[in-house]
SELOSE-511904 format. One line per 3 residues: number of its first residue (from 1); their letters; for each residue x negated, y, z negated of N, C-alpha, C, O. Coordinates in Angstrom, 1 decimal, padded with zeros to 4 digits, m for minus. Atoms other than C-alpha are relative to their C-alpha. Example, Ala and Ser with C-alpha at 12.3 -4.5 7.8 and 13.67 -1.06 7.14 Angstrom:
<atoms>
1 = AS = m000.9 m001.2 000.0 m012.3 m004.5 m007.8 m000.9 001.2 000.0 m001.9 001.2 m000.7 | 000.9 m001.1 000.0 m013.7 m001.1 m007.1 000.8 001.1 m000.8 000.3 002.2 m000.9
</atoms>
This chain:
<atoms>
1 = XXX = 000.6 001.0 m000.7 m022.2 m067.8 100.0 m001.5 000.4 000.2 m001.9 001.5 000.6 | 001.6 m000.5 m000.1 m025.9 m068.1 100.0 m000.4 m001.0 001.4 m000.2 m002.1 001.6 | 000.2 000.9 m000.9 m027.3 m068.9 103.1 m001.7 m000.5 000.6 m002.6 000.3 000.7
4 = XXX = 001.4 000.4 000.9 m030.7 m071.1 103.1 m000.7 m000.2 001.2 m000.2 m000.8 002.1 | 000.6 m000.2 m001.2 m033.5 m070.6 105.5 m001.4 m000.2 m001.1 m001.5 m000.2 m002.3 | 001.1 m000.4 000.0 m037.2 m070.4 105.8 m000.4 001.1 m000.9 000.3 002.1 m000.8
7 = XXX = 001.1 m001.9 000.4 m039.1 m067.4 104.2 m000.4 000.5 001.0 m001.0 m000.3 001.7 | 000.3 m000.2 m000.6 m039.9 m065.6 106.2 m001.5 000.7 000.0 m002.1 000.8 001.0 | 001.4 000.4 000.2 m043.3 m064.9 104.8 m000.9 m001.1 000.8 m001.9 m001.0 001.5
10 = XXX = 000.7 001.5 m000.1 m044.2 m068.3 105.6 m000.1 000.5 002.0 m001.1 000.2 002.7 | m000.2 m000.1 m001.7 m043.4 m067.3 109.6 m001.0 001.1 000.3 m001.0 001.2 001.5 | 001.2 m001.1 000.2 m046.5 m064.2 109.2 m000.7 m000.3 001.0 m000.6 000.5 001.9
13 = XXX = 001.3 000.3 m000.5 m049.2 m065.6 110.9 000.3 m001.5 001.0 m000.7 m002.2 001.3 | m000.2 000.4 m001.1 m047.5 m068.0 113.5 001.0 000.4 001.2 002.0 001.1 001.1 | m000.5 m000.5 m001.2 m046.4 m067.5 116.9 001.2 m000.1 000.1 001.6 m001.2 m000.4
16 = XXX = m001.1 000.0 m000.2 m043.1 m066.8 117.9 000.9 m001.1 000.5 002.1 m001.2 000.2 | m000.2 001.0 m001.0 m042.7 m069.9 120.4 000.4 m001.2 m001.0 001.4 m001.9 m000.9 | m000.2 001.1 000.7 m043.3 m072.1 117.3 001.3 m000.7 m000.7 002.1 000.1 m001.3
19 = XXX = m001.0 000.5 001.0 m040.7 m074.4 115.5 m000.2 m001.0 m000.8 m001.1 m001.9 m000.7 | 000.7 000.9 001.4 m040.5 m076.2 112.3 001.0 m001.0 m000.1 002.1 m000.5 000.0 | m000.5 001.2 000.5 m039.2 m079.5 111.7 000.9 m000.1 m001.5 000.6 000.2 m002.6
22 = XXX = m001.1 000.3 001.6 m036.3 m080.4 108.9 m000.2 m001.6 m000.3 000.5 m002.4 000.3 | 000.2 001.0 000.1 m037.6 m083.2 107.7 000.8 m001.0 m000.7 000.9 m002.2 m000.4 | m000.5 000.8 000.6 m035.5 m084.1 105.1 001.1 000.3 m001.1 000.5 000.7 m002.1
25 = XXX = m001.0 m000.2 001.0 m032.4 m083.6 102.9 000.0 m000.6 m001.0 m000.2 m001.8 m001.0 | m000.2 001.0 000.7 m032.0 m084.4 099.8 001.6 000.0 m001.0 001.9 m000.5 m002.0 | m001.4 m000.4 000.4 m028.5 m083.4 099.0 001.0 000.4 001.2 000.8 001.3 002.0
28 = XXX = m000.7 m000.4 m001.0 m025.4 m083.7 100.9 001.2 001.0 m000.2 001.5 001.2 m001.4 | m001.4 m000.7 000.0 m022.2 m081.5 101.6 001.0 m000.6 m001.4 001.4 m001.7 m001.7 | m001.3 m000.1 000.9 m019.9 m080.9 098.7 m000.8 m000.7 m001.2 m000.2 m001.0 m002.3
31 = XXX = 001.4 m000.1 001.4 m023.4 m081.7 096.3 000.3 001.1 m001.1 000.4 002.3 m001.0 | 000.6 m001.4 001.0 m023.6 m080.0 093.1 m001.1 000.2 m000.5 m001.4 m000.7 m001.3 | 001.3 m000.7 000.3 m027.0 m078.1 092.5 m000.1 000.7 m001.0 000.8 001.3 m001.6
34 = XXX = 000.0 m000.6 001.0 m028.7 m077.0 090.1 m001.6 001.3 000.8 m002.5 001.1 001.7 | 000.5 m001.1 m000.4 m030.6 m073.3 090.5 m002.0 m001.1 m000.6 m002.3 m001.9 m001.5 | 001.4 001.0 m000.1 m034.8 m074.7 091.3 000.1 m001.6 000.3 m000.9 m002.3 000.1
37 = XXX = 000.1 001.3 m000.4 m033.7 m077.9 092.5 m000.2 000.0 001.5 000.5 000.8 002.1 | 000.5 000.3 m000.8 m035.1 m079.1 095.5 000.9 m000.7 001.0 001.1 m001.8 000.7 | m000.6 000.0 m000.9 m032.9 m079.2 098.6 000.0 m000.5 001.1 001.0 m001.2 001.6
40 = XXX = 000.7 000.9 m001.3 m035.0 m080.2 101.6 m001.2 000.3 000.1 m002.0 000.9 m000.7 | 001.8 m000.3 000.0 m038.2 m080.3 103.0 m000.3 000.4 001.4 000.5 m000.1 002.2 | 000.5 m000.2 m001.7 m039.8 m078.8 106.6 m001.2 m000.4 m000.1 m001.7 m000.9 m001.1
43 = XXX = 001.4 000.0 m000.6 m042.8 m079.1 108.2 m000.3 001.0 000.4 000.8 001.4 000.8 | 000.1 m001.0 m001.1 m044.1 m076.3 110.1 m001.9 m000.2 m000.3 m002.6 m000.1 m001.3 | 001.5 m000.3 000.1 m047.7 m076.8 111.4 m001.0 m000.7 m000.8 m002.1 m000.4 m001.2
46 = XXX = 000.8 001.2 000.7 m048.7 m080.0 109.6 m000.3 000.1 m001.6 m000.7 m000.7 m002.4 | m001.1 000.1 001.5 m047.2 m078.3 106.3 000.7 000.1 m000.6 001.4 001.1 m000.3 | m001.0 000.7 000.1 m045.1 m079.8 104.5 000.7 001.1 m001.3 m000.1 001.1 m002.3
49 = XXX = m001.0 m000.6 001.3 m042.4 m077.4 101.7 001.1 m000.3 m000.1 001.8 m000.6 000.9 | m001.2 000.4 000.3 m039.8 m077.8 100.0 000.8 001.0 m000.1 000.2 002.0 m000.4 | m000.6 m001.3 000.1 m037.0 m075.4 099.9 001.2 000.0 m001.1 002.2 m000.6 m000.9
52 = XXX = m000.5 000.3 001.5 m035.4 m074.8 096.1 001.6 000.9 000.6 001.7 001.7 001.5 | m001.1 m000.4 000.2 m031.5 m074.0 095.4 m000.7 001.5 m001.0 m001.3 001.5 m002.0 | 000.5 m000.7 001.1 m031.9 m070.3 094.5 001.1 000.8 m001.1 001.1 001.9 m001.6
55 = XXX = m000.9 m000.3 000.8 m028.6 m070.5 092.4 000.5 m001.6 m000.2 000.2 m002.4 000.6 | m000.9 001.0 000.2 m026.5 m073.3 090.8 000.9 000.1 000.9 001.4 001.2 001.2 | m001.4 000.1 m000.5 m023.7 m074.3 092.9 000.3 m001.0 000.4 000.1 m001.9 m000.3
58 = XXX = m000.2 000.9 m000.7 m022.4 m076.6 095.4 m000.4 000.0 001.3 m000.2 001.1 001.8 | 000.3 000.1 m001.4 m023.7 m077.6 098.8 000.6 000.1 001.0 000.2 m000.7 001.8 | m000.7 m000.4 m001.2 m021.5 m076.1 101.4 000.2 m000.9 001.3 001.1 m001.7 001.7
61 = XXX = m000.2 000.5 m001.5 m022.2 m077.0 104.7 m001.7 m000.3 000.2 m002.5 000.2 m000.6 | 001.5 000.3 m000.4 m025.9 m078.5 106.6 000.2 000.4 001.3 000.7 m000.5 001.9 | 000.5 m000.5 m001.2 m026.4 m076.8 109.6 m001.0 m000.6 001.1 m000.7 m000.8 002.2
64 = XXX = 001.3 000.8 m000.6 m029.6 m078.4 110.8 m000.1 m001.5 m000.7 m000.1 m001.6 m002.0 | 000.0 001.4 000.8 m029.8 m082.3 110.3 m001.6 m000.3 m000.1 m002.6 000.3 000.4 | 001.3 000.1 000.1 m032.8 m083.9 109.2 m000.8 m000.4 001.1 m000.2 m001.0 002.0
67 = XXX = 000.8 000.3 m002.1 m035.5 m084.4 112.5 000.4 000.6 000.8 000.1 000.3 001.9 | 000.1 m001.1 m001.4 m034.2 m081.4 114.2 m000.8 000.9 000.0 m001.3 001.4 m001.1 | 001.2 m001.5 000.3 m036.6 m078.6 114.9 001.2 001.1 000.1 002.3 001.2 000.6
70 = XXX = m000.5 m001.6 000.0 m035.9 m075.0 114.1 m001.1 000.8 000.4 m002.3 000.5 000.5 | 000.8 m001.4 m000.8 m036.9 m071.4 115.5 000.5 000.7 m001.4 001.3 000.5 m002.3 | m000.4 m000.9 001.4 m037.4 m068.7 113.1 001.1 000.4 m000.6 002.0 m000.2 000.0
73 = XXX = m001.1 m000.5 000.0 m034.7 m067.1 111.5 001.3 m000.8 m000.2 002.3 m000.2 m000.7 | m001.4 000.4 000.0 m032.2 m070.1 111.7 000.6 m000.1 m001.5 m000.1 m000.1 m002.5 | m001.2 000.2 001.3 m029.7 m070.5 108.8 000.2 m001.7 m000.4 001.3 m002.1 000.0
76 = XXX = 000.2 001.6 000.3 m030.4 m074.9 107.5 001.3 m000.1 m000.5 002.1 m000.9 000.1 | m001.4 000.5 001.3 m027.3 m075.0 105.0 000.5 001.5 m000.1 000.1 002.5 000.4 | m000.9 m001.0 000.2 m024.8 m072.7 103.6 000.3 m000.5 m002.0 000.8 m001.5 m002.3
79 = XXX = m000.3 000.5 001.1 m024.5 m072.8 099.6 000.6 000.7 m000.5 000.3 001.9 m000.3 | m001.0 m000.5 000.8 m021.7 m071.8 097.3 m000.4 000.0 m001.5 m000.6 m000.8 m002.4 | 000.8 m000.1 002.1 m023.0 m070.3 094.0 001.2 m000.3 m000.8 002.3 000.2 m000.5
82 = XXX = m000.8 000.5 000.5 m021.2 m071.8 091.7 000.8 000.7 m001.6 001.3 000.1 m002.5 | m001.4 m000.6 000.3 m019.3 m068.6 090.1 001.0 000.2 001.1 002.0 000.9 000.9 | m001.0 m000.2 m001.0 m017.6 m068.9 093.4 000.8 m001.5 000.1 001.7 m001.6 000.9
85 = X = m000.6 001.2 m000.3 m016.5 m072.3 093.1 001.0 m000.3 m000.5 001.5 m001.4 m000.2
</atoms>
């Protein structure tokens, strides 16, 4: 189980307090993905990334729905590489 967050790079040079917006899904539960395909999108701080499948598989579970804010660290989805499937 791969589980799909932020970078935490990206969290370097803002404050702790802040949180980033899930703007947008683009694949639901029990999806099958392909490894570089485009997942969702945040916001944090008026910019906007996308966050890539970093394996083939299937879409697990969504954790955070789209238009909720997140704090550092949280866990968005849950993905199943798909030699596990």
């Amino acid at each position: 189980m791969i589980d799909l967050l932020l970078s935490a790079d990206v969290w370097t040079e803002i404050d702790d307090d802040v949180e980033a917006l899930l703007d947008k899904w683009f694949v639901a539960e029990g999806d099958i993905v392909q490894a570089g395909q485009v997942l969702l999108t945040v916001v944090v701080i008026k910019a906007s990334m996308d966050i890539v499948a970093p394996a083939a598989g299937r879409m697990d579970k969504i954790l955070v729905p789209a238009g909720a804010t997140f704090a550092r660290g949280a866990v968005l989805g849950r993905l199943q590489e798909v030699s596990s499937i």
